[in-house]
Structures are given as C-alpha cells and as structure tokens.
FIBA-626323 format. One record per residue (C-alpha): residue number from 1; residue in three letters; x, y, z. Coordinates in steps of 0.1 Angstrom, whole numbers. Each point is the difference from the previous one (the first is absolute). Layout:
N
 seq type    xx    yy    zz
 NUM  ALA     X     Y     Z
...
END
This chain:
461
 seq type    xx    yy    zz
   1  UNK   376  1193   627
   2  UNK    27    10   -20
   3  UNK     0    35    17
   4  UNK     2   -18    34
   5  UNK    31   -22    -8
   6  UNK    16    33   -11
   7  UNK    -8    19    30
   8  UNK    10   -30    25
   9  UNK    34    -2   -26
  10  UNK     6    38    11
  11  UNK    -6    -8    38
  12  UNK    25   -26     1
  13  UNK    25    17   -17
  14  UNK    -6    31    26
  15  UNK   -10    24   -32
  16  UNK   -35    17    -4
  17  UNK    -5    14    36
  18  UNK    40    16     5
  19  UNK     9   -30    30
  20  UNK    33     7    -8
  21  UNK    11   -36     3
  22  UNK    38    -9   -14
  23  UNK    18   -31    -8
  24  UNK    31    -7    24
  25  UNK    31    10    -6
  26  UNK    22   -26   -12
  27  UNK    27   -18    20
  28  UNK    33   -21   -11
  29  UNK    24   -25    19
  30  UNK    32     6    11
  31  UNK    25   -32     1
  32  UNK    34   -13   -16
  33  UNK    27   -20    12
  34  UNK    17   -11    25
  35  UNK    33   -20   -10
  36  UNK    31   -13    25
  37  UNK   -20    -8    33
  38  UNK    20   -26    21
  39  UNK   -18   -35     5
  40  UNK   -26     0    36
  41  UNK    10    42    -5
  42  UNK   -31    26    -1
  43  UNK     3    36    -9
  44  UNK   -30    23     4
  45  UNK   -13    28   -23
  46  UNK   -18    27     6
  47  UNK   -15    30   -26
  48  UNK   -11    29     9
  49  UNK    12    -5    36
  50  UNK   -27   -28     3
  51  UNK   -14   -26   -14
  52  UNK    23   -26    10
  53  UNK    14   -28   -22
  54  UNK    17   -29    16
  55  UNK    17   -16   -19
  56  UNK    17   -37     2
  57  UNK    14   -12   -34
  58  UNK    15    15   -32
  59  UNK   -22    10   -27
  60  UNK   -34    23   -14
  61  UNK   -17    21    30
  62  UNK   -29    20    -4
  63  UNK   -13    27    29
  64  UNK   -32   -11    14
  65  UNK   -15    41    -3
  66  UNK     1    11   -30
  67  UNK     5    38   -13
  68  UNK   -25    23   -12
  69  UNK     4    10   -40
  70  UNK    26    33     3
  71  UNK     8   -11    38
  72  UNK    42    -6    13
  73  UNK    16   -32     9
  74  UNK    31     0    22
  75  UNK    14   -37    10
  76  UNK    25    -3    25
  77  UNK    15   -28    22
  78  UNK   -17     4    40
  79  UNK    16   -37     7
  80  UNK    35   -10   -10
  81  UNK     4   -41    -1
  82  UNK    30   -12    26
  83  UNK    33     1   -14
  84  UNK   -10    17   -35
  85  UNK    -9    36   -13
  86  UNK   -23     5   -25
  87  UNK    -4    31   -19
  88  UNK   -33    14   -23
  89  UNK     6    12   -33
  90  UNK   -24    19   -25
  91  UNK   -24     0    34
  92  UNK   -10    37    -5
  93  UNK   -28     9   -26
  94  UNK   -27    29    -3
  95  UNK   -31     5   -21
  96  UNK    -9   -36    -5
  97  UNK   -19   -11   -31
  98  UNK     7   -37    -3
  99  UNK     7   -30    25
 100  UNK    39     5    15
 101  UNK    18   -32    -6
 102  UNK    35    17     0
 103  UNK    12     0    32
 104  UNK    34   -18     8
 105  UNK    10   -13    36
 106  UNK    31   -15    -3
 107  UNK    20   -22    35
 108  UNK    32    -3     6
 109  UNK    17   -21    27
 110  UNK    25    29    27
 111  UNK    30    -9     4
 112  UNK     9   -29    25
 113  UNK    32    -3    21
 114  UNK    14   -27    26
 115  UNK    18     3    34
 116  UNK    19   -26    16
 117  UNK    20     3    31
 118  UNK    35   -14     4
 119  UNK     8    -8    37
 120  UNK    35    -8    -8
 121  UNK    12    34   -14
 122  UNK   -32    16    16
 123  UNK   -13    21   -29
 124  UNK   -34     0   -23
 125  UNK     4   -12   -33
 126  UNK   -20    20   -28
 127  UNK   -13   -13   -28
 128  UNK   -25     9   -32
 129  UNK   -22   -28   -11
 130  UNK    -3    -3   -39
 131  UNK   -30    -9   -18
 132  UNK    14   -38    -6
 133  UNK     1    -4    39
 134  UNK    41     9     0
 135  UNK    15    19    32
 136  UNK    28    27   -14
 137  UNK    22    18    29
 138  UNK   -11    32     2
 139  UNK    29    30     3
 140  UNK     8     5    27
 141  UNK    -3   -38     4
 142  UNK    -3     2    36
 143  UNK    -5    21    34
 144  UNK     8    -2    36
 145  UNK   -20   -21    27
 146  UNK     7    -3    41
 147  UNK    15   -30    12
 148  UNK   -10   -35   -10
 149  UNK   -33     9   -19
 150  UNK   -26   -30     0
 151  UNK   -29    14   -17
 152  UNK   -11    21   -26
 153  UNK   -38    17    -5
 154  UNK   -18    23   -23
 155  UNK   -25    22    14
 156  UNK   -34    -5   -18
 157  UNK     2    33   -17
 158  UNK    31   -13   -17
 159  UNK    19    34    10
 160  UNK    21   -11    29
 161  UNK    21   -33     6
 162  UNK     8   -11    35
 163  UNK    28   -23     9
 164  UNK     9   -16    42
 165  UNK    32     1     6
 166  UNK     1   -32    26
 167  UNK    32    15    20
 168  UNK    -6    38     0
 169  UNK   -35    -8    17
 170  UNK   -12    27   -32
 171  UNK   -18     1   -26
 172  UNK    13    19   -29
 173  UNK   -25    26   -20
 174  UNK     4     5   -38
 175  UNK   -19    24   -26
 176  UNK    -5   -20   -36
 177  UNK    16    23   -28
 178  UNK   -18     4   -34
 179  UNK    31   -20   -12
 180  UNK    -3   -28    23
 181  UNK    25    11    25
 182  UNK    -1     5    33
 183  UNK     5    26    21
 184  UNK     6     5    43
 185  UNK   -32    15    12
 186  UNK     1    22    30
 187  UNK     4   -12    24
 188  UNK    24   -31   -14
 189  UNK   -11   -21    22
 190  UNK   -28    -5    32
 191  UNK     8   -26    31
 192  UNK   -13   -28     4
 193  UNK    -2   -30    29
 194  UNK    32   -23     4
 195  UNK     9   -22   -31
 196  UNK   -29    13   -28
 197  UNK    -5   -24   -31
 198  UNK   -31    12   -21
 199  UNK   -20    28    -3
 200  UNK   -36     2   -15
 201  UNK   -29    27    -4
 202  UNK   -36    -4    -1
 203  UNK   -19     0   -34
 204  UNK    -8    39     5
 205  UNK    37     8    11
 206  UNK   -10    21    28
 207  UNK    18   -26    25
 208  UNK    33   -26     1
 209  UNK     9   -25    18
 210  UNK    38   -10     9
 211  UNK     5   -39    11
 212  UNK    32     8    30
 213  UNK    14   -40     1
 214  UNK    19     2    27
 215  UNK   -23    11    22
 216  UNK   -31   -12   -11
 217  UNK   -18    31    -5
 218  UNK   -17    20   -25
 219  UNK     5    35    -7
 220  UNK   -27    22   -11
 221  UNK     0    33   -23
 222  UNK   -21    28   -14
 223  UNK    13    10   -34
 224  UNK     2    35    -8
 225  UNK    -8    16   -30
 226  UNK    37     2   -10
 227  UNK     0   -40     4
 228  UNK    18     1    35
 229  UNK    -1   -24    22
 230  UNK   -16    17    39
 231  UNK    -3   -24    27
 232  UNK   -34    -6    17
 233  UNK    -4     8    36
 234  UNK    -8   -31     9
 235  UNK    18   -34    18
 236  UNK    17   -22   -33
 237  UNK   -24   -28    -2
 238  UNK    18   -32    10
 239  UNK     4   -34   -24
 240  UNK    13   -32     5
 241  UNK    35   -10     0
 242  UNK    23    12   -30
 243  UNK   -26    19   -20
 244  UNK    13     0   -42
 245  UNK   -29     9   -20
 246  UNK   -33    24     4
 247  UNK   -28    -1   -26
 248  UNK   -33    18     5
 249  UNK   -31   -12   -14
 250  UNK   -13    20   -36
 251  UNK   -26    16    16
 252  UNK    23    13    31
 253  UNK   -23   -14    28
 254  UNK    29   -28    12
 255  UNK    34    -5     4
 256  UNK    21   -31     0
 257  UNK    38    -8    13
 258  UNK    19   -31    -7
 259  UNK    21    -3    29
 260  UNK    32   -21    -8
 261  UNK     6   -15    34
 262  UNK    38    15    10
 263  UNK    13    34    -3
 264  UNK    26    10   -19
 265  UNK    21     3    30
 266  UNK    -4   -41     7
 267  UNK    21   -26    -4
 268  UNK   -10   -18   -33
 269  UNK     1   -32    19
 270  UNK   -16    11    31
 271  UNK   -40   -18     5
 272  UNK   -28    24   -16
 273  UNK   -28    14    13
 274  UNK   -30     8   -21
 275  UNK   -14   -15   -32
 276  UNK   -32    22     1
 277  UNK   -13    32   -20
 278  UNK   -10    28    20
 279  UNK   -37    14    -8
 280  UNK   -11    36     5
 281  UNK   -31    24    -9
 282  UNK     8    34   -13
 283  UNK   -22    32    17
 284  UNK    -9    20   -30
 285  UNK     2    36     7
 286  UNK    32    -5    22
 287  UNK    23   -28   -14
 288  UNK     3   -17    33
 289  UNK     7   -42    -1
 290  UNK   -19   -18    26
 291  UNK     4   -36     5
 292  UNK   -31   -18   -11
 293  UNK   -12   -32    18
 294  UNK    22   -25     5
 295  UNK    28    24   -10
 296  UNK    22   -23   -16
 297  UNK    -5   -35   -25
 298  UNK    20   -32    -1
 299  UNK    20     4   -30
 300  UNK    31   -25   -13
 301  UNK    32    -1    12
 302  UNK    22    32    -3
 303  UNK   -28    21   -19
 304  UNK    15    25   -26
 305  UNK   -25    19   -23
 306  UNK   -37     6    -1
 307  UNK   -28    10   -27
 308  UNK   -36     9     0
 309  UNK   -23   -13   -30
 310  UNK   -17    30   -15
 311  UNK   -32    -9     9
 312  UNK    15     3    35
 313  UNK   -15   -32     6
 314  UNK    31   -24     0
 315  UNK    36     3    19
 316  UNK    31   -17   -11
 317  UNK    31    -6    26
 318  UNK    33   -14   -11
 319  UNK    19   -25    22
 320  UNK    39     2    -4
 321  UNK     3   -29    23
 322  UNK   -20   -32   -12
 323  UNK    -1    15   -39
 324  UNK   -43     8    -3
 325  UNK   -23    31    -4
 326  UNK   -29     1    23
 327  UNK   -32    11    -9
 328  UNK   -25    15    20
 329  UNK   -34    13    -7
 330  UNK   -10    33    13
 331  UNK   -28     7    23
 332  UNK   -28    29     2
 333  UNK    20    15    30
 334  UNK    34    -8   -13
 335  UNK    15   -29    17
 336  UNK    16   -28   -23
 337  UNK   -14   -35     3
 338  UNK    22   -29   -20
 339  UNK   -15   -15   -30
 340  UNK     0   -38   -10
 341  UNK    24    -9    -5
 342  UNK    16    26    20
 343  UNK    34     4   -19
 344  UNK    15    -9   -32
 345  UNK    35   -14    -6
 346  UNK    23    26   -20
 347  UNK    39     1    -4
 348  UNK    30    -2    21
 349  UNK    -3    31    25
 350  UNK   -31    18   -11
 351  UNK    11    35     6
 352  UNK   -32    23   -17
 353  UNK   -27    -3   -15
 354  UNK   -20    23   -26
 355  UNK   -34     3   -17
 356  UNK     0     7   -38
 357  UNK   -26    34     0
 358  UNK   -28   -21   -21
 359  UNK    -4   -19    31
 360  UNK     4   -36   -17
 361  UNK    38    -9     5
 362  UNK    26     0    30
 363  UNK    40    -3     3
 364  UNK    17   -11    24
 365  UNK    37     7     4
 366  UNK    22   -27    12
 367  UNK    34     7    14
 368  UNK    15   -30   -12
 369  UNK   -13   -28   -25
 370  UNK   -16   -30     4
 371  UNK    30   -23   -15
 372  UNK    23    14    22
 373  UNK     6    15    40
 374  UNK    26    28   -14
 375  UNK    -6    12   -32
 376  UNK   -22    19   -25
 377  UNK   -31     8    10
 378  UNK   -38    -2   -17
 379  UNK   -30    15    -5
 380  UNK   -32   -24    10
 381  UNK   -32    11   -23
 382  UNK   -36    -7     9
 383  UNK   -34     5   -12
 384  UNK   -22    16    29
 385  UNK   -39   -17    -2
 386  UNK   -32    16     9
 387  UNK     6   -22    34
 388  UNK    33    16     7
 389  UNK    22   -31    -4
 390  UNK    31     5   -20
 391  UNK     3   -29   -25
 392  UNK    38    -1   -14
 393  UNK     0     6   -38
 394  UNK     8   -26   -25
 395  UNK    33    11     1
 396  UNK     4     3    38
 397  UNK    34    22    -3
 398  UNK    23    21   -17
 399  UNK    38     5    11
 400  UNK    10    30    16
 401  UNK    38    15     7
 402  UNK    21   -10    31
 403  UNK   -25    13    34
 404  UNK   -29    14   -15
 405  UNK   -17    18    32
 406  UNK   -22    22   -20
 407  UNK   -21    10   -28
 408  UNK   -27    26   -17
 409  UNK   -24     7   -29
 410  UNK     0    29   -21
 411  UNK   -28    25    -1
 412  UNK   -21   -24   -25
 413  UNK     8   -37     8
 414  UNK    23    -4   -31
 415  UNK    34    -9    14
 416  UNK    15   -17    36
 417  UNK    30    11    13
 418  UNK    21   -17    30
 419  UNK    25     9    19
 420  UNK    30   -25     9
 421  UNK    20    10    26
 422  UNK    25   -27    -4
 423  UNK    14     9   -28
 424  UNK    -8    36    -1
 425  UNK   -28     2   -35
 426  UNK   -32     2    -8
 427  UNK   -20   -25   -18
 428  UNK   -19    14   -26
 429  UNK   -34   -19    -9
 430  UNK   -32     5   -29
 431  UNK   -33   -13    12
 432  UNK   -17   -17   -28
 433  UNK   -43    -4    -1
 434  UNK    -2   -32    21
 435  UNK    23    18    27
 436  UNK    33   -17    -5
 437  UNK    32    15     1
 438  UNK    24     1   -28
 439  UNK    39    13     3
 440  UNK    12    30   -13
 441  UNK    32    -6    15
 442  UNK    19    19    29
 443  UNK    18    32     5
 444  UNK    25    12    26
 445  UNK   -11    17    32
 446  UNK    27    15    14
 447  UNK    39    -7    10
 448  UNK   -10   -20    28
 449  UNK   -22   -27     9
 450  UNK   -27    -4    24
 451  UNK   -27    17   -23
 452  UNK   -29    -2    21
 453  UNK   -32    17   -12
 454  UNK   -16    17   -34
 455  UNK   -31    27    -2
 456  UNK   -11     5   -32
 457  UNK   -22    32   -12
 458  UNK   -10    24   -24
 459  UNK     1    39     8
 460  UNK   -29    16    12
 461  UNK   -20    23   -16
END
C-alpha cells in the first residue's frame, strides 16, 4: 500500500514516467492612481495598447489582464476626459516580479476662455476664465467683427468661433489661438441670407446652420476641415416670421427655431406675426433640414430662445411677450407636443434659456426684472423633473445687470455667465450643488453697450 501511494504521489506530481508537466508561470497586476478627474468626467486607460480601463472617478485602478512574471507594462491615455488632459507618470516598467501599484495618472482642467460680442463698437471681447470662475481681458482685449454682430458660436471641436454680423448679411470665421485669441480665418468671412442672427453646428461639426431674420430663411453649410463655413447646394430652408434662435437636438436628428414674430427691419409697434417654433428633421449623411409634420408649434408671444433636455426628450421655448417658458415634450419622430401645464411663468422679457450640463437645472434670462418695466434684469432658476416640468427653485431669482439677453456655462457646470447689453458687462455667476447661482460680481465688456451674446470653451486638443 505504501508503495502505491508513493507511485500515485509521483503521477500527480508528473515525476516517475518524464510527463514533463510544469507549474505556470507566475503573473502580477498592474494598477495605481488616478488623481484630478473632473466631477461626471471619464478618462480611459489602456496598457499595452489594450486592455482598456474606463475610468470615472479619482482614485486606485488596477488592469483587468495581468502581466506575466518578467513581461512589460506600458500605460498610456487612448481617451482624454472633456475639457482636461491627463498625463501617465511612472507608466513604463520591464521584467516584472511583483504586483505594479505605481503608476500615476494625474487630470488637469485646459484652459477656458470667453467671447462676447459688442454690437455697439462691433468687436469680440476675449477673455481667460480663472479657476474661481473670474473673466480677465485677454491682450489683445479685443478683435474686429462685421457690422451689428448678434450672435456668437463655438464649433464643437472648440477650434473655431463664429460670429453673424446682422447688417453685413456675413458671418465672420475665427481660428482659437493657444493663448485664447482669436485670429481671421481665411476666408474672413462666408455670406449668408438677408439679416443673419445665430449660427449653430450639428453635434459631429460636419454641418451649420445660419438663422437669416429678415428673410425667414435658413442657411446651410458643410464645414471644411480648416473650420470654413461652404454653403450647401441646396434652397435655405424657410421658418416663421423673425427667426432669433436655432438649437439642434443632442443627438443631431432635429432642429428647432424660435421665430420672434417681426423682423428686424419692423416697426417695433407694428402687429406681430408668429408666436410658434419651427420643427425640422436632420438627413444624416447630408445635413439637409426638412420640415417635419406639422412644421411649426404654437409657442408664446414673441418667442426668443430655445433648448433641448439631454435626453432629447423635453423642449423649452421662451416667450418675450407674456413673460413664460414653454415646455414641450419630444416625440419619436421629432415633433414637440406641449406638456401640462404647457408653460411656466418666468421674469419680465424672457429672452434665453439654458440647461446646466448635469441635466437637472435651467436659467432663464430676463431682459428686465420682475419689480420693474425698465431696469435690471434677472436670472429665473428651475429644477427640471423626470416629467419635464420646470418647478422654480426656492429662491426663484437672482439679479442680473441692466438687459441681460444672454448667458453660458463653462466646460464643467461650475460658473454662469450673462451678458447685459444695457449696460455693456458681464455677470459673472458660481453654481453651487443644489443648482443655484451665486454672484461673483461683474466685469466690463467693452467701451460700448449693447453686449449681446457669450460662448464659453476650452481649447481643443
């Protein structure tokens, strides 16, 4: 018996008979630490050039493969988050003999700068943002627009800003600097239809749209690789009366216009036409709007700004006129149907409207306040429920400057910033946890009034 056990001993252990059988080689983690990622940020890993590592909060991280005893490691970044670089340290390593837990990824926030555009002395205003949320004039502190620019836009690879010049029927074409300035691209400027007020691209940046208000069309572009602006040979798409404001769904597959009622060209006092947004489906592979069915929606009365939830499943419309926000839910195939209640009352002259980037808060921007007809205006904050009803926060409002028309986020949802064309600043604003605005006080936007719009980015990778 004894003999036995030994020889079943030696069978197991692959001795006696030469089987040659071998214990596997060992293996060992790799990992360390990831440290600076933004909040609702993800940055993805890979080492090796595989084995991919997503990551979403600050911390320990360990590589799901490990290495074989004596194999490489090599961690890089395949993934940047938005708005931040992150850079591997101590990622390299040969001849492994022990776990790896030494690895450092460290995230940084890239720079952020601010635009706004000054109608009355028709330049761009150009600003750094600091890390408290504070706007510093950049040097120079300005550049050169066309005549009577409405609008400013960023391009969504945050490379190239775009401004409509409302009585040069252009829009003018600018290259981001790695110091925040801007620079003419060539050419300076592309044409547009008759009276154009706001440009905006498509969440791939392959196509832009141009809003023409005085004659009710939209314009439609290809974008180069250069970030130029090439007109579509196609018809502009028409809208309703006075179109201000274009916002495309997240996903790209709609568009929506708020169309004002009156063109610039009309008397102020003259009867309206209008109240209604303008609905359209985007093709694709070619950019083209086509009207969806019914093409328009009854809106308020003199409809200024809209926004798209970013579930795209809700619609917001401001209405200057009779001081509310309508809400609209969105359907399979596009087409807005009002919620109930179907609007929301909000300050004096409701000009725009925004959507914080976590989704759970909006601002409105109203031209004037509550208390008075002429005077300082306010921003009107809401929470945004799961039904798409804005409910007004406990503190419904916050004061503004003197015609605030306007206003942006930075890249991560930190700071507010409005632009008051009355009195020729911008409002500068921190966003606390429950989503309401505290001031950080004002700073100068230029030696004229009639400071219309602010774009806010950080540069592009």
């Amino acid at each position: 018996m004894a003999g036995a056990s030994v020889a079943l001993l030696l069978a197991a252990c692959g001795g006696g008979g030469g089987g040659g059988g071998s214990l596997a080689p060992a293996s060992y983690t790799v990992g360390g630490t990831l440290t600076g990622l933004a909040a609702k940020e993800s940055v993805t890993l890979a080492n090796n050039g595989s084995d991919a590592l997503t990551l979403s909060n600050s911390g320990s991280f360990t590589f799901s493969q490990p290495i074989t005893q004596g194999g490489n490691y090599s961690v890089a970044v395949s993934l940047q988050p938005v708005g931040q670089k992150c850079v591997v340290s101590n990622g390299n390593g040969s001849g492994a003999s022990a776990n790896v837990a030494t690895v450092q990824v460290t995230c940084g926030n890239l720079p952020q700068y601010a635009y706004v555009v000054n109608n009355g002395d028709q330049t761009i205003i150009q600003y750094s943002i600091s890390a408290s949320g504070t706007l510093t004039p950049l040097s120079p502190s300005t550049i050169a627009t066309g005549n009577s620019p409405r609008s400013v836009t960023i391009d969504p690879s945050h490379h190239y800003v775009y401004v409509a010049n409302l009585n040069d029927d252009t829009v003018s074409q600018y290259v981001i600097q790695q110091d925040g300035t801007l620079a003419s691209n060539s050419p300076a400027t592309v044409a547009t239809g008759r009276g154009p007020w706001a440009v905006e691209f498509n969440p791939q940046g392959r196509f832009a749209y141009v809003v023409n208000s005085e004659e009710a069309t939209i314009s439609q572009y290809s974008v180069g690789a250069n970030g130029t602006l090439e007109a579509l040979a196609i018809t502009p798409v028409a809208t309703g009366i006075g179109p201000w404001n274009i916002t495309l769904s997240p996903n790209g597959d709609y568009a929506y216009v708020s169309n004002y009622g009156i063109t610039p060209a009309t008397p102020v006092n003259s009867t309206y036409i209008g109240n209604t947004v303008s609905q359209y489906a985007i093709a694709p592979d070619t950019g083209e709007l086509s009207p969806l069915t019914p093409a328009t929606v009854a809106s308020g009365t003199f409809s200024g700004g809209d926004a798209v939830d970013a579930t795209n499943s809700f619609a917001y419309s401001t209405s200057i006129g009779d001081n509310t926000v309508w809400q609209y839910s969105i359907g399979s195939r596009g087409a807005l149907t009002p919620l109930t209640p179907s609007f929301v009352s909000a300050g004096t002259e409701p000009d725009y409207i925004a959507i914080h980037p976590n989704n759970k808060y909006a601002y409105v921007v109203n031209f004037n306040s509550p208390s008075s007809a002429i005077g300082p205006g306010s921003i009107s904050q809401y929470d945004i429920g799961t039904n798409g009803q804005l409910t007004p926060m406990a503190n419904p409002s916050v004061p503004a400057g003197d015609g605030a028309g306007w206003l942006a986020f930075d890249t991560f949802g930190q700071f507010l910033y409005v632009a008051n064309s009355n009195d020729g600043t911008v409002s500068q604003y921190s966003i606390g946890s429950d989503g309401s605005l505290s001031s950080l006080g004002v700073v100068s936007a230029g030696a004229s009034v009639n400071t219309f719009e602010i774009a806010v980015t950080y540069i592009g990778p």
